[in-house]
C-alpha positions in Angstrom: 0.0 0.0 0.0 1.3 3.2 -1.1 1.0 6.6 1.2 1.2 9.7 0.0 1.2 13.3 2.0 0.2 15.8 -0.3 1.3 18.7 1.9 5.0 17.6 2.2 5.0 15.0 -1.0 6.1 12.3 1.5 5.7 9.0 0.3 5.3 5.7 2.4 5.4 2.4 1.6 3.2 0.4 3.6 4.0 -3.6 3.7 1.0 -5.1 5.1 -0.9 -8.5 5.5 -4.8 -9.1 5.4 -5.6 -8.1 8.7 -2.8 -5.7 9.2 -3.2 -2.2 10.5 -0.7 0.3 10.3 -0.7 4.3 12.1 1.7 6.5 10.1 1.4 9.9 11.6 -2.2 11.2 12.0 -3.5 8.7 9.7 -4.3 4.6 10.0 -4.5 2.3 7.4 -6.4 -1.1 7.9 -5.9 -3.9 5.2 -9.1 -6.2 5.0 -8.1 -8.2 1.9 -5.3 -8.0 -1.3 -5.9 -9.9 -4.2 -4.9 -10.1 -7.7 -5.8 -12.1 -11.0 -4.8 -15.4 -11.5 -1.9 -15.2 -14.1 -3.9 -17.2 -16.4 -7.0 -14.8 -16.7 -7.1 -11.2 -18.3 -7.1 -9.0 -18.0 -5.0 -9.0 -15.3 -5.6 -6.4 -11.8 -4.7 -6.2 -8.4 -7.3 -4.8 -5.6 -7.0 -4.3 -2.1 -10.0 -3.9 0.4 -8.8 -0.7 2.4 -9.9 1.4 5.6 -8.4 4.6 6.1 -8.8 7.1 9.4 -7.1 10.0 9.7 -6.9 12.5 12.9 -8.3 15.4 11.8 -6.3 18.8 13.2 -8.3 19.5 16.4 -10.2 16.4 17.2 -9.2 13.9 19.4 -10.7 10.3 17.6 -9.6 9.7 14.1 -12.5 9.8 11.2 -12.8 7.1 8.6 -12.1 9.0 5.4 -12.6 6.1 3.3 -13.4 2.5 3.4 -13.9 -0.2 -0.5 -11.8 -1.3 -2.9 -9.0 -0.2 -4.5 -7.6 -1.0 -7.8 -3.8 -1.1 -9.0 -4.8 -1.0 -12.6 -7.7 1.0 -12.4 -7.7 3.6 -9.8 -10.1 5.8 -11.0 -12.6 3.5 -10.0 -12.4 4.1 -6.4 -10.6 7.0 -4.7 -9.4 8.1 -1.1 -10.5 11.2 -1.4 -8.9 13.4 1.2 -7.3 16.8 0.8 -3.8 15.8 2.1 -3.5 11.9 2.2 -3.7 9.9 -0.9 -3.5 5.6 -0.6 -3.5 3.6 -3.6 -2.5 0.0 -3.9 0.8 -1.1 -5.1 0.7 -5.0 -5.1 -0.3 -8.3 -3.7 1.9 -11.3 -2.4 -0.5 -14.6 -3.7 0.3 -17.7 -5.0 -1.9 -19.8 -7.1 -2.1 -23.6 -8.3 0.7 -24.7 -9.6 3.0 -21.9 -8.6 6.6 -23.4 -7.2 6.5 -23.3 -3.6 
């Protein structure tokens, strides 16, 4: 998972398992599921189920900013859309049959 702060342009790279949550700063990423296309079928994509909060200047609880599916390939189809924090997803670890253990 890819992290971007659009106010400084730093970007972190977020190496995470299904099930893994991560804080980086004011904001908190929660990885539900990553999952990709078998390499036998095409057209070939990678999509992540995502939760984002983020701790809004002046509160004291984060605030889910976003929460769906996220596309490698295709991520105009659903965005984080936050005014500083951008997450898009960058790959997926899975094997399939026949893959060399």
């Amino acid at each position: 998972i890819g992290l971007l702060n659009k106010r400084n342009y730093i970007s972190v790279d977020l190496d995470m398992k299904p099930g893994d949550t991560r804080e980086e700063g004011p904001v908190i990423v929660t990885l539900a599921a990553c999952e990709q296309t078998a390499p036998w079928e095409m057209p070939q994509e990678t999509g992540a189920f995502v939760q984002v909060d983020v701790l809004q200047r002046g509160q004291s609880e984060h605030t889910r900013v976003f929460s769906g599916w996220l596309f490698n390939r295709s991520p105009s189809l659903n965005v984080v859309e936050h005014p500083i924090y951008d997450v898009w997803v960058k790959d997926c670890a899975m094997r399939f049959p026949g893959d060399e253990a």
